[in-house]
Structure formats: structure tokens, C-alpha cells
LOMARLUM-766237 format. One record per atom (N, C-alpha, C): residue in one letter; x, y, z; residue number from 1. Coordinates in nm, 4 decimals, m for minus. Example, Ala and Ser with C-alpha at 12.3 -4.5 7.8 and 13.67 -1.06 7.14 Angstrom:
BEGIN
a:1.3190:m0.5690:0.7800:1
a:1.2300:m0.4500:0.7800:1
a:1.3200:m0.3300:0.7800:1
s:1.2850:m0.2250:0.7080:2
s:1.3670:m0.1060:0.7140:2
s:1.2900:0.0030:0.7870:2
This chain:
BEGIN
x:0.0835:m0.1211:0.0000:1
x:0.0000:0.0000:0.0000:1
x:0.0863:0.1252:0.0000:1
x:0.1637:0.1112:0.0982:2
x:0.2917:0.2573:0.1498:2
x:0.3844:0.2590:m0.0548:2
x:0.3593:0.1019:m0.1301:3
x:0.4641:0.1714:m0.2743:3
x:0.3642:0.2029:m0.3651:3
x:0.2269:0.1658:m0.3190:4
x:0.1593:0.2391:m0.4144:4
x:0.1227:0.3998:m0.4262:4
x:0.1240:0.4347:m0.2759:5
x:0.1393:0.5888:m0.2489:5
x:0.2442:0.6200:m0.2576:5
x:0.3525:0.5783:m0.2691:6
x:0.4648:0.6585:m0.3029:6
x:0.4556:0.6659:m0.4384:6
x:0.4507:0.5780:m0.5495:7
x:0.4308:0.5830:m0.6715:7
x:0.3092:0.6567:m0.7148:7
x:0.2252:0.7006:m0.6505:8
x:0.0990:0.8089:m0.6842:8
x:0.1326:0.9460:m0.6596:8
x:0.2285:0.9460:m0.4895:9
x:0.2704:1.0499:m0.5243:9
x:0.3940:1.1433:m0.6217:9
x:0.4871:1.0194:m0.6259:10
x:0.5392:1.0488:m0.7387:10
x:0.5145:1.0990:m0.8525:10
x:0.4192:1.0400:m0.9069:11
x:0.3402:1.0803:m1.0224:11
x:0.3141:1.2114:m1.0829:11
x:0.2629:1.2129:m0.9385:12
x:0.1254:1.3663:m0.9350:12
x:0.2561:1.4798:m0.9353:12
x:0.3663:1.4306:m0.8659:13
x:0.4668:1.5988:m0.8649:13
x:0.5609:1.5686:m0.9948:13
x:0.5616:1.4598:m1.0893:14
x:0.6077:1.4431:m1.2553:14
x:0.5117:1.5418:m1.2738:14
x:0.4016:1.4937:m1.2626:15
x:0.3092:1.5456:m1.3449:15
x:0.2907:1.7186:m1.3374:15
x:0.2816:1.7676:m1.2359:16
x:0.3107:1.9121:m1.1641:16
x:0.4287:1.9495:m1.2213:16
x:0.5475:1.9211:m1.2238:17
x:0.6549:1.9638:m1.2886:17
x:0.6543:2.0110:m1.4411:17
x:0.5296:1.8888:m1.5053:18
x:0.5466:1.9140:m1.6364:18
x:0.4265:2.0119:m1.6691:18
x:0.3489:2.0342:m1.5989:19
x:0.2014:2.1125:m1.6095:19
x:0.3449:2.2589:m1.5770:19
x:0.3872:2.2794:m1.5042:20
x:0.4943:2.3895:m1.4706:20
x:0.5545:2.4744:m1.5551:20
x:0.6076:2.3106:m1.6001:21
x:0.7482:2.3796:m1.8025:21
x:0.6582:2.4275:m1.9029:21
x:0.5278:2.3157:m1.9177:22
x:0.4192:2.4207:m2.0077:22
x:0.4053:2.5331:m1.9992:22
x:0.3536:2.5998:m1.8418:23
x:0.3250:2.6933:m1.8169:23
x:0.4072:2.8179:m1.8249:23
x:0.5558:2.7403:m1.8122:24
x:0.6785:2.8808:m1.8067:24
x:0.6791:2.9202:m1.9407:24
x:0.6933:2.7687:m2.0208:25
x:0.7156:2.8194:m2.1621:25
x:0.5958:2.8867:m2.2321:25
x:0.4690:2.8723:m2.2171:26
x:0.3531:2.9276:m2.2672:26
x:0.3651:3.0471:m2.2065:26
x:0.4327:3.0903:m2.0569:27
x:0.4600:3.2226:m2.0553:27
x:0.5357:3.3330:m2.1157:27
x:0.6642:3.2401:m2.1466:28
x:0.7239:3.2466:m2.1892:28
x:0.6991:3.3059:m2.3440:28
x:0.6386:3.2362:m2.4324:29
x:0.5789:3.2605:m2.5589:29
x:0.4912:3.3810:m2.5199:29
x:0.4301:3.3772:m2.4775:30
x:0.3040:3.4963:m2.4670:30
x:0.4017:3.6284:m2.4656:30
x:0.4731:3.6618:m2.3509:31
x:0.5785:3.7785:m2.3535:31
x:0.6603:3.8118:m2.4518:31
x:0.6653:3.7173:m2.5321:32
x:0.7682:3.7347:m2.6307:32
x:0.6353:3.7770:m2.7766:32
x:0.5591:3.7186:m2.7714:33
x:0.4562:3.8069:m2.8713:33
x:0.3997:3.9121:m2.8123:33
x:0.4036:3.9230:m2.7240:34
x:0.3901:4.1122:m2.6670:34
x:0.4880:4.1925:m2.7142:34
x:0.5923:4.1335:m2.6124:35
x:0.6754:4.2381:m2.6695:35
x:0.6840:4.3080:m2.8015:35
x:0.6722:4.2011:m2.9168:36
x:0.6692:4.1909:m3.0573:36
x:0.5608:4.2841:m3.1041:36
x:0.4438:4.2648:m3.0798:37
x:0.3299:4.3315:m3.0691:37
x:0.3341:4.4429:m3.0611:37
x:0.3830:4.4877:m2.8862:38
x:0.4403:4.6072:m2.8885:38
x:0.5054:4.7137:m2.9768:38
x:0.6247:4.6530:m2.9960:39
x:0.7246:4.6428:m3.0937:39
x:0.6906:4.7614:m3.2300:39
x:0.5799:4.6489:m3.2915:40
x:0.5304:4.6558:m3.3870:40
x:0.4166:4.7810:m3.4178:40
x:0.4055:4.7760:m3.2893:41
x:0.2830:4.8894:m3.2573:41
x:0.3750:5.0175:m3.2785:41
x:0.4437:5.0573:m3.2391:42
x:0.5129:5.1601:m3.2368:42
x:0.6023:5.1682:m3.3307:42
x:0.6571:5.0809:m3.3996:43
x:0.6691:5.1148:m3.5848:43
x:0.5808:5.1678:m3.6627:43
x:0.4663:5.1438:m3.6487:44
x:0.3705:5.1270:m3.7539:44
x:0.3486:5.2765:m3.6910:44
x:0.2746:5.3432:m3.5755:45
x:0.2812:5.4720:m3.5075:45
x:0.3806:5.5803:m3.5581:45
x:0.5511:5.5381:m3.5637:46
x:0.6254:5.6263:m3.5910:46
x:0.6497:5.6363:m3.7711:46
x:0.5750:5.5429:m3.8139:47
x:0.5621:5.5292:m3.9474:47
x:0.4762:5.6582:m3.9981:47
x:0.3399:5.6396:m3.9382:48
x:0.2251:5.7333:m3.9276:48
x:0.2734:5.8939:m3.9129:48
x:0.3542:5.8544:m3.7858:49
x:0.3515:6.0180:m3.7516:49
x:0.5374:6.0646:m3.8080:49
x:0.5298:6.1420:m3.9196:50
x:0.6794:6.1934:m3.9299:50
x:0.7250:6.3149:m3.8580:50
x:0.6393:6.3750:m3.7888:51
x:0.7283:6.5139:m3.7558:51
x:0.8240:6.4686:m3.6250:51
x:0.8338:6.3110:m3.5969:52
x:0.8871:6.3741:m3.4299:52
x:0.9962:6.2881:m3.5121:52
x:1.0361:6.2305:m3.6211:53
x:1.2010:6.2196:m3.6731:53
x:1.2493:6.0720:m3.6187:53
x:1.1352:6.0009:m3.5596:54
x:1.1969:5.8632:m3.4808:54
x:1.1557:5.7521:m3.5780:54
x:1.2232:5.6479:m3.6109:55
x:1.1991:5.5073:m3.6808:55
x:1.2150:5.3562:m3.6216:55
x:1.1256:5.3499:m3.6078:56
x:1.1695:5.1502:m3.5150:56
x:1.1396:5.0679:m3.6051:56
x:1.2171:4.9874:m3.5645:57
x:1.2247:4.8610:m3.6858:57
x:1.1072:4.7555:m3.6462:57
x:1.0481:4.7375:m3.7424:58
x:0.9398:4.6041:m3.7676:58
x:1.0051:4.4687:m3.7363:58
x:0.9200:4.4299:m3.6992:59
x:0.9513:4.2412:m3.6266:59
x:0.8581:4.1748:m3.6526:59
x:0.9189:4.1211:m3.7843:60
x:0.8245:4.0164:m3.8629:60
x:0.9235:3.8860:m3.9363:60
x:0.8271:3.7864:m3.8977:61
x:0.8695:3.6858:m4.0471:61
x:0.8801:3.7009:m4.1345:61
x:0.9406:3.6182:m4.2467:62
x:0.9492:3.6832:m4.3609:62
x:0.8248:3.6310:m4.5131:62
x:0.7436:3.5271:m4.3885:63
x:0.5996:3.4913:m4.4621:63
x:0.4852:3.6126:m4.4329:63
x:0.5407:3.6562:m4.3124:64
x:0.4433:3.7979:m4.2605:64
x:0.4850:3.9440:m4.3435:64
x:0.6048:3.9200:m4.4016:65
x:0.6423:4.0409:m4.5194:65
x:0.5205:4.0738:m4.6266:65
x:0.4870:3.9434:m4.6908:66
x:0.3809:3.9538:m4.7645:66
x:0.2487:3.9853:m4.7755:66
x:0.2703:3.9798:m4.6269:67
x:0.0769:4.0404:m4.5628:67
x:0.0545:4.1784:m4.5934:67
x:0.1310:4.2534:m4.5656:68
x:0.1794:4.4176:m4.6290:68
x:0.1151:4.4414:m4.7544:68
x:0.1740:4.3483:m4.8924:69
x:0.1115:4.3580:m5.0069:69
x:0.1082:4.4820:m5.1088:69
x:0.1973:4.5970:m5.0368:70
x:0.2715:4.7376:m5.0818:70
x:0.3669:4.7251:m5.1642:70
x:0.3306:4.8496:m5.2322:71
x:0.4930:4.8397:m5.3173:71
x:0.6555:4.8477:m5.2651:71
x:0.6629:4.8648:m5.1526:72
x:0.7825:4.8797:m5.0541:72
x:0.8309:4.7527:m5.0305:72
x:0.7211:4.6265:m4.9755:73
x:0.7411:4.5163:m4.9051:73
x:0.7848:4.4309:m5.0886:73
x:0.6889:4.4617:m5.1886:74
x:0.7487:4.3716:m5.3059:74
x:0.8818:4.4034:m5.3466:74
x:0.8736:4.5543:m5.3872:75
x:1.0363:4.6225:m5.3977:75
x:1.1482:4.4641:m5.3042:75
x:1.1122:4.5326:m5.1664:76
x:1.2234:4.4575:m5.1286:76
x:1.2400:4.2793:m5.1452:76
x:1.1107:4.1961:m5.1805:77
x:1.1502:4.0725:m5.2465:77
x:1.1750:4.0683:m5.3277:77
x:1.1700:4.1650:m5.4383:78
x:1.1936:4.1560:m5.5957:78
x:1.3693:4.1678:m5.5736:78
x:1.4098:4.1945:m5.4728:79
x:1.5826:4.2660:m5.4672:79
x:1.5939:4.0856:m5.4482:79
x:1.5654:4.0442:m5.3205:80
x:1.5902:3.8927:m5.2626:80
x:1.5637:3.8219:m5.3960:80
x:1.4915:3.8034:m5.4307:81
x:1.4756:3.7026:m5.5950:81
x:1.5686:3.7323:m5.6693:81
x:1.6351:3.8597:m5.7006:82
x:1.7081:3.8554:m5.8082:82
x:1.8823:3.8069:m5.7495:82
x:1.8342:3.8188:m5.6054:83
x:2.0058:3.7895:m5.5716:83
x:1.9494:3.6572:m5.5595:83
x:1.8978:3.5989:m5.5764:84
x:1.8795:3.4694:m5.5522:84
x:1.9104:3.4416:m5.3985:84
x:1.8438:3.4625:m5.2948:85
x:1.8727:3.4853:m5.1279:85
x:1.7464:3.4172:m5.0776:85
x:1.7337:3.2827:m4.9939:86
x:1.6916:3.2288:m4.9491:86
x:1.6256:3.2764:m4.8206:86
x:1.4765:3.2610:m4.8219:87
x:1.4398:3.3279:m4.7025:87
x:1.5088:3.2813:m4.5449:87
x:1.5418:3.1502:m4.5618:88
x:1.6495:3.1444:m4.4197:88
x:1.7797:3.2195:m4.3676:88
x:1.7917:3.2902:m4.4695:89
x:1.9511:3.3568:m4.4964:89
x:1.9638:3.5019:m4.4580:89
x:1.8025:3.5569:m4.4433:90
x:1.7958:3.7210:m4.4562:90
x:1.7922:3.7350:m4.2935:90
x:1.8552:3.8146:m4.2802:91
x:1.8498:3.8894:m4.1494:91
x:1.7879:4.0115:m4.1149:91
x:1.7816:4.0858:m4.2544:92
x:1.7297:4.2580:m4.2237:92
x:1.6703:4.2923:m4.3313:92
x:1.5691:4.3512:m4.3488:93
x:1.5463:4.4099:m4.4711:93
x:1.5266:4.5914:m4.4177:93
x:1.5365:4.6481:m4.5329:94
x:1.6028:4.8141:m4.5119:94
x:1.5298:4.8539:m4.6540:94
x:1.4322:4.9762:m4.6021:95
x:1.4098:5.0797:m4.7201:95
x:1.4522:5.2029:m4.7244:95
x:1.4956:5.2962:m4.7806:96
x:1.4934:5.4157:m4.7657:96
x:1.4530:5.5214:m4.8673:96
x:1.3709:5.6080:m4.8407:97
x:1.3621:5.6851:m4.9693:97
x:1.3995:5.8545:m4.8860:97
x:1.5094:5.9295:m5.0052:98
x:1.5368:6.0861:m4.9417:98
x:1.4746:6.1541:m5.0732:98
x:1.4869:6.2828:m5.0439:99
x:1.4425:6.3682:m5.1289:99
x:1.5418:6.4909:m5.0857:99
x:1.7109:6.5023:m5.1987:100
x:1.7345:6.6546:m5.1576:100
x:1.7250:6.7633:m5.2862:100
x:1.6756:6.8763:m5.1502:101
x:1.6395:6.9852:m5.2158:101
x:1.7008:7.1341:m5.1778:101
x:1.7312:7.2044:m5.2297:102
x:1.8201:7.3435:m5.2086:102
x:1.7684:7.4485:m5.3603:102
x:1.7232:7.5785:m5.2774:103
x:1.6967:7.6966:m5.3652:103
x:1.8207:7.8070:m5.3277:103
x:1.8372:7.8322:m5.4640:104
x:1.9662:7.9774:m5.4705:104
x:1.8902:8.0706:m5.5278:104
x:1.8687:8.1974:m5.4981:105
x:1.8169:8.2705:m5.5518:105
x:1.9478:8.3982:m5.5875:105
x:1.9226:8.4633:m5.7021:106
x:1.9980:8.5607:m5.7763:106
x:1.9599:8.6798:m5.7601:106
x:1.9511:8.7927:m5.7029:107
x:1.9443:8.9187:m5.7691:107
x:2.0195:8.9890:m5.8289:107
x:1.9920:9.0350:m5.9769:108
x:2.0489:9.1353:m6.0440:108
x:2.0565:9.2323:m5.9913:108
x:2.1980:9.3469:m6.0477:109
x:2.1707:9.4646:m6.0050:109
x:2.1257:9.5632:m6.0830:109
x:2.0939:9.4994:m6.2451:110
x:2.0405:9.5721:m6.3366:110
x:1.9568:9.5055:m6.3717:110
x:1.8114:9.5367:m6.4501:111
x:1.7019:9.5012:m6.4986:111
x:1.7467:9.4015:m6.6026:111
x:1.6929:9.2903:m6.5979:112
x:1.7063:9.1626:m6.7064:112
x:1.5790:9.1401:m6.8129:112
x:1.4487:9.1810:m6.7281:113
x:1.3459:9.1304:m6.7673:113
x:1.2661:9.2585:m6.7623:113
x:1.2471:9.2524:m6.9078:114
x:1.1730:9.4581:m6.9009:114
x:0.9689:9.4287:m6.8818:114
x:0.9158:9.2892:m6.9275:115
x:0.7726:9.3565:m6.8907:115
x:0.7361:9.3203:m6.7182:115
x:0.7175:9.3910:m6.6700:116
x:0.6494:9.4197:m6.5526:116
x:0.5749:9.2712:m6.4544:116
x:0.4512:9.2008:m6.5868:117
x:0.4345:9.0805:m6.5340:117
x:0.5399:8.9607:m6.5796:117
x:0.6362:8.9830:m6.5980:118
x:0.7490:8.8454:m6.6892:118
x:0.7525:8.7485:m6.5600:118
x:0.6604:8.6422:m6.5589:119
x:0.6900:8.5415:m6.4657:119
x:0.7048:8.4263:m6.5221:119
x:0.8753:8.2989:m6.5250:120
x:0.8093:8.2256:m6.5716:120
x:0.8868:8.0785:m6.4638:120
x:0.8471:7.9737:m6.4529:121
x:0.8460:7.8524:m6.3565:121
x:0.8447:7.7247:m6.4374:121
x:0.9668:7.6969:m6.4497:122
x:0.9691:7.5734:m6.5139:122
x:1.0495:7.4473:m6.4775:122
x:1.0296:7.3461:m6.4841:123
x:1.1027:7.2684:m6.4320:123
x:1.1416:7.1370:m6.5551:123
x:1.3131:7.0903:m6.5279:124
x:1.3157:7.0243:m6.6455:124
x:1.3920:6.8740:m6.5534:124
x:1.3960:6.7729:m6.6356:125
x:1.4448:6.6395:m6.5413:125
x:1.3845:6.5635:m6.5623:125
x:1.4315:6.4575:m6.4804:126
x:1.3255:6.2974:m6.4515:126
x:1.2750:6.3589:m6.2987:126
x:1.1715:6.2317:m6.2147:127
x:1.2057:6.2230:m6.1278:127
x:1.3249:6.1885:m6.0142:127
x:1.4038:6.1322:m6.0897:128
x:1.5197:6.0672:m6.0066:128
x:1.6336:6.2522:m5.9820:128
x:1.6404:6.3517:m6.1046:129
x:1.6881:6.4460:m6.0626:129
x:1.6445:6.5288:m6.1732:129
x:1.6258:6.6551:m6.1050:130
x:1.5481:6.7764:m6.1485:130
x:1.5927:6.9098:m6.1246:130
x:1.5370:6.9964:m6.2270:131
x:1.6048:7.1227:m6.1675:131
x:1.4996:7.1932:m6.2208:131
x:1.4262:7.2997:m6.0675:132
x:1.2771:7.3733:m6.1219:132
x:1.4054:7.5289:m6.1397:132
x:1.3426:7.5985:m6.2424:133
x:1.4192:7.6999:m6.2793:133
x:1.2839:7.8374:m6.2847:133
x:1.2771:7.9522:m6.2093:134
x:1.2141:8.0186:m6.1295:134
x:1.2694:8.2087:m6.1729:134
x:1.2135:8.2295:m6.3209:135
x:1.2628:8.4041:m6.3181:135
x:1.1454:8.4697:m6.3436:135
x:1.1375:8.6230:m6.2370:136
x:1.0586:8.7041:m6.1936:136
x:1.1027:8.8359:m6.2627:136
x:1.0262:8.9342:m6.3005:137
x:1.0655:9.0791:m6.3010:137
x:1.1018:9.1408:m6.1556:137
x:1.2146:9.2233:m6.0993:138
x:1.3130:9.2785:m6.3149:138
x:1.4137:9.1744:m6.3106:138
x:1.4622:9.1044:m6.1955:139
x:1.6060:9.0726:m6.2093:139
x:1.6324:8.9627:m6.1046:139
x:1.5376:8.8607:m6.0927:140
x:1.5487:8.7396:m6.0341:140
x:1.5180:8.6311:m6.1080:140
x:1.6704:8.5332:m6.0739:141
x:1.6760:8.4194:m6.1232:141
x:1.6738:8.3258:m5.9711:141
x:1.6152:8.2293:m6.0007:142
x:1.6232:8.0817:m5.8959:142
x:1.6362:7.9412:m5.9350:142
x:1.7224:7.9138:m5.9086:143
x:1.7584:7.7655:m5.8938:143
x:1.6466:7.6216:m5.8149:143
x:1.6314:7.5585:m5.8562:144
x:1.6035:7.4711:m5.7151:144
x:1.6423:7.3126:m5.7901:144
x:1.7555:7.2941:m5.7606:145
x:1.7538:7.1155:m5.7800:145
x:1.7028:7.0312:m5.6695:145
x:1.7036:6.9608:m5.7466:146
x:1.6216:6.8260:m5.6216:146
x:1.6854:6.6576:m5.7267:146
x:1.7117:6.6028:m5.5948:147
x:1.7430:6.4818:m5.6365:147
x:1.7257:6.3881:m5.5419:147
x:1.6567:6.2503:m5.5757:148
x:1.5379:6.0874:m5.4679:148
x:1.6243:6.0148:m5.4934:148
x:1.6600:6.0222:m5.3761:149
x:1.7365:5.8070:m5.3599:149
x:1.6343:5.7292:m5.3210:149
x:1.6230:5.6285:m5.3782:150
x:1.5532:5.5012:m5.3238:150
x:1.6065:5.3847:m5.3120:150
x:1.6337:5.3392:m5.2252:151
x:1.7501:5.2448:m5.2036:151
x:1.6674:5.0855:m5.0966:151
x:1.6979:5.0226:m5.1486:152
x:1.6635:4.8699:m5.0832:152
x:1.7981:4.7827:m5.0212:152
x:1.7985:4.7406:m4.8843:153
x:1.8890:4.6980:m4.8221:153
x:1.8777:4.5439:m4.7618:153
x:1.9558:4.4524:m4.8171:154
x:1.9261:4.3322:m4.7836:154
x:2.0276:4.2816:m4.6760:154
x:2.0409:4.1807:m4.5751:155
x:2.1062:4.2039:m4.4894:155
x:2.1193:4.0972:m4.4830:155
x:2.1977:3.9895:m4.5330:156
x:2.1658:3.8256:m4.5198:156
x:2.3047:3.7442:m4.4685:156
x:2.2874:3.6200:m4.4582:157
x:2.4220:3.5093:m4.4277:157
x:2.4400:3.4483:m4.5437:157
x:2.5950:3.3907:m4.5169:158
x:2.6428:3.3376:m4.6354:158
x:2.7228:3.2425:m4.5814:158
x:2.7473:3.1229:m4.6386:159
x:2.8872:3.0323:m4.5937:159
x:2.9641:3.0384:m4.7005:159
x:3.1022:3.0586:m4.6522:160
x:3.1979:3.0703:m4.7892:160
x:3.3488:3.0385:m4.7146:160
x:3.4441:2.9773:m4.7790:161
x:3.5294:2.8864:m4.7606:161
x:3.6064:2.9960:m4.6903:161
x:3.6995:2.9792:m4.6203:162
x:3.7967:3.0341:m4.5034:162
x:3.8983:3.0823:m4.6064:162
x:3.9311:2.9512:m4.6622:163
x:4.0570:2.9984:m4.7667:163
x:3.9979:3.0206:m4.9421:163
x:4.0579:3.0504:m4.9876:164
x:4.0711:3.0610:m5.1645:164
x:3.9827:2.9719:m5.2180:164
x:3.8492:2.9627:m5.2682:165
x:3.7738:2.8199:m5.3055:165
x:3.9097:2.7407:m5.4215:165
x:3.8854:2.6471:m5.3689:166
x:3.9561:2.5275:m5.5234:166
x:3.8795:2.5558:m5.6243:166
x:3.9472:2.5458:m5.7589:167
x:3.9017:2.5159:m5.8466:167
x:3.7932:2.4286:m5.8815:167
x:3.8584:2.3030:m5.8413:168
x:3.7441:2.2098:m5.8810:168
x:3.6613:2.1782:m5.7594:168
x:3.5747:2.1355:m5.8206:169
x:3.3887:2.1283:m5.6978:169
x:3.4200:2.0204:m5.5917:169
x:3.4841:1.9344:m5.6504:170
x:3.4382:1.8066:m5.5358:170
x:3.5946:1.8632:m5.4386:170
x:3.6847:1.9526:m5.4451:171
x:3.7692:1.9866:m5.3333:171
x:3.6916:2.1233:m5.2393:171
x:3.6148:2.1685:m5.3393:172
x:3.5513:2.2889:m5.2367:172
x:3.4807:2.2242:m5.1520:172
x:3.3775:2.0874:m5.1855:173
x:3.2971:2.0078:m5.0775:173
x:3.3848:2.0353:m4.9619:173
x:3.5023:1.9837:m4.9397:174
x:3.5453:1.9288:m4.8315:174
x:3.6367:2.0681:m4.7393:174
x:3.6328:2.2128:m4.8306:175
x:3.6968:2.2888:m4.7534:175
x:3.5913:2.3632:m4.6122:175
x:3.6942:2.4200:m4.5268:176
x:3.6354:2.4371:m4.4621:176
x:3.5703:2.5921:m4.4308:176
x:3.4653:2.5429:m4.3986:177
x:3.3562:2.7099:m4.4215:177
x:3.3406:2.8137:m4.3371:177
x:3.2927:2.9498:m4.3502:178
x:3.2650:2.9701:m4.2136:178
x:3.1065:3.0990:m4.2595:178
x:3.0205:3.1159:m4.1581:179
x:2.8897:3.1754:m4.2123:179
x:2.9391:3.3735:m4.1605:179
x:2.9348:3.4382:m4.2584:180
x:2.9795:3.6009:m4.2865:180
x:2.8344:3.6053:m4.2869:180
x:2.7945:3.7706:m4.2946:181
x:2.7145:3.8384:m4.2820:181
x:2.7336:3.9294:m4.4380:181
x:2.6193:3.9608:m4.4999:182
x:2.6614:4.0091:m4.6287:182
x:2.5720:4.1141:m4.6548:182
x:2.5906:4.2141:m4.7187:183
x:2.5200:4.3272:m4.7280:183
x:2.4577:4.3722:m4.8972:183
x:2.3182:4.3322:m4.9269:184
x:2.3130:4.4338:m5.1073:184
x:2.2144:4.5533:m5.0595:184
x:2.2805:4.6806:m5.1165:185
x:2.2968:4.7710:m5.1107:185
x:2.2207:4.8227:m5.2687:185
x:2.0399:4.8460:m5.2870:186
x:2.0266:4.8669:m5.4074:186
x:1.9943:4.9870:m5.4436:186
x:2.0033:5.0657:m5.5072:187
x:2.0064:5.1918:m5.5454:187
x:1.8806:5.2630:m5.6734:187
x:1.7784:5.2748:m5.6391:188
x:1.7042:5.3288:m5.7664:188
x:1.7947:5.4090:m5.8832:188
x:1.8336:5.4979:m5.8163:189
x:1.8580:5.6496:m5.8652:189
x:1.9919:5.5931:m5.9421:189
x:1.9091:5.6132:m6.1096:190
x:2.0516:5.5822:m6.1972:190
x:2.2128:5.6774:m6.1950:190
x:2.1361:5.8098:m6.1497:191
x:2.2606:5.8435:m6.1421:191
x:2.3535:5.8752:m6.0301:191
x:2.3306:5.7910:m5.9317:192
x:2.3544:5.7644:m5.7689:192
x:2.4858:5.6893:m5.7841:192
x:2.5814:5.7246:m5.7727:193
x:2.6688:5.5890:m5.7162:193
x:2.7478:5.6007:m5.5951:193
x:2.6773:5.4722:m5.5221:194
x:2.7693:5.4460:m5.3990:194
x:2.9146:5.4036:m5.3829:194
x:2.9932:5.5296:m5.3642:195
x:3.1397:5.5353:m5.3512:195
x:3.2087:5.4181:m5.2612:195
x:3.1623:5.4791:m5.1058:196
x:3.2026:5.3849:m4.9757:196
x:3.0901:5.3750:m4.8751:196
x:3.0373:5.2029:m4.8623:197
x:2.9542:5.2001:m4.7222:197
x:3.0633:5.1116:m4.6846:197
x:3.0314:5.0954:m4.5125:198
x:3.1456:5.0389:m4.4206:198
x:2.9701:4.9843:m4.3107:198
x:2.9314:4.8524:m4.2919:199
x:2.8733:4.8449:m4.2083:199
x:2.9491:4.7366:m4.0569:199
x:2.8653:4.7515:m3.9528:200
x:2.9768:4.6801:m3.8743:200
x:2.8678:4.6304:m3.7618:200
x:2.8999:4.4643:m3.6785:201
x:2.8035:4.4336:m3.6579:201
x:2.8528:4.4059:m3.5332:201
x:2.7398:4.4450:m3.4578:202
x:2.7927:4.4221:m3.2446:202
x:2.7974:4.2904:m3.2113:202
x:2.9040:4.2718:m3.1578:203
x:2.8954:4.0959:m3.1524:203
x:2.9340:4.1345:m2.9824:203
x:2.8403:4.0313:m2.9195:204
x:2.8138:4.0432:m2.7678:204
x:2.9502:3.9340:m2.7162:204
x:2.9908:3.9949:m2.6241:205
x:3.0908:3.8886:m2.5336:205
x:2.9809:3.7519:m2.4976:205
């Protein structure tokens, strides 16, 4: 009788232990989709609101990329497809779009433009770069160029041999590898070229 209650109670505190690990880990999970949630909440907020200048990064899968269904979220798979980049491999995805703009204005010190109403506003370019050109009576000229980067940033892993790949295939099998971090860097703006990026990644003790 005394090993059958010991073996019942045994049981019951297995059993308690494991009702326990569920519970930590289901807590566990729950906090961690809050946080995320959170997270997410306040991207999408600082997305909304631009005047206060702040950006948080989205925390998503990369099956949850597609829920979006924007031209931003395809942009950036259309970059992953063409590098041929495996959704296990991506670490970051990155958009950016700028717009710069600067006006010079001229005054003459002699009359250029003799009728009274001579106004004229024109602007010549693509979108990618432009220049609005701005003359008034008697003797103002204005400048205003403007030029849009749109740039897509992929942020993925790679394994690639330590040393020099071999030539031939069946010696690269056997060299030895190691997994880098790799950066494409895509650029709309045809007449954009990126000179020098340097990125660098915090690696925790």
C-alpha cells in the first residue's frame, strides 16, 4: 500500500513539474509576442507620424512580409529574388527613400526682364533628378535642384570557404567554411553611385 502511495505520489509531482514547463514556456511565448506586438505597434505609429524624426524597426517573419502587399514590401523581395537569397539567410530588410532639395536665388543689379508681369516657372528632369528653374521681373533668377534616392537593403548570411575556393567542386565540398554576414545595397537612382559604405556588426561577449 505505502509503494503504491509513493508511486501516486510520485506521479502527481512528474506530473506538476510538467504542467509547470508548459506553463513557463507558454509564458514564456506569450511575452515574447507582446513584446513583438508592442514592438510593432510603435513602428507602424512612428511610421504614421513623421514630424517627431523617430523610426523603429518592424519584427516580422518573412511569410508575414507579404501580408503588407505594398509596393515597398514587393520592392524589397523583388531585390531577394534577383540575388537569388533564401528566405532562411535574410536577417534585415532596409528601405529608404530621401528627397534633396536646395533653392539659390539671384538678384540682379540691373534690370534683365523689361515687362512688368514676366513670370516664368519651369522645371526640367526625370524624377530621379530635377532642376525647377524660377525668373521674376526685373532681375530674379532661382535655382532649385532636387534629387530621390531610393535604395533597398538586404542584410543576409552566407557560408563561404575560409581559404581561396579550389578550383574544382568536389575539393571545395570538403573545404572548410565559415557563415559572414553580407550586405546588397540597391540603389534606384541611376545616377547615384555608392562610392564607400562600411557596415559593422555588435557581436556580444
Amino acid at each position: 500500500m505505502k509503494n503504491k502511495l509513493t508511486i501516486i505520489v510520485i506521479c502527481l509531482f512528474l506530473l506538476s513539474l510538467v504542467a509547470c514547463g508548459i506553463f513557463v514556456n507558454r509564458s514564456i511565448s506569450l511575452n515574447r509576442q507582446l513584446e513583438t506586438s508592442t514592438a510593432n505597434e510603435k513602428a507602424f505609429a512612428a511610421q504614421l507620424d513623421k514630424t517627431k524624426g523617430e523610426n523603429y524597426v518592424f519584427q516580422l517573419k518573412i511569410d508575414q512580409l507579404s501580408l503588407f502587399n505594398d509596393s515597398i514590401a514587393n520592392k524589397l523581395k523583388s531585390v531577394q529574388k534577383e540575388n537569388n537569397i533564401k528566405d532562411s539567410k535574410i536577417k534585415e530588410f532596409q528601405y529608404m527613400l530621401a528627397d534633396y532639395k536646395r533653392t539659390d536665388t539671384v538678384f540682379f543689379t540691373d534690370t534683365i526682364f523689361k515687362e512688368p508681369s514676366f513670370s516664368l516657372d519651369t522645371t526640367i528632369g526625370d524624377k530621379w533628378m530635377s532642376t525647377g528653374l524660377s525668373l521674376k521681373y526685373p532681375n530674379q533668377i532661382s535655382v532649385s535642384p532636387n534629387v530621390r534616392s531610393e535604395k533597398e537593403v538586404l542584410i543576409y548570411t552566407n557560408k563561404e570557404t575560409i581559404d581561396p575556393p579550389k578550383k574544382f567542386f568536389l575539393c571545395r565540398w570538403f573545404q572548410k567554411k565559415h557563415t559572414v554576414v553580407k550586405v546588397i545595397v540597391n540603389e534606384e537612382n541611376p545616377y547615384i553611385e555608392n562610392e564607400e559604405s562600411i557596415f559593422i556588426q555588435n557581436i556580444k561577449n
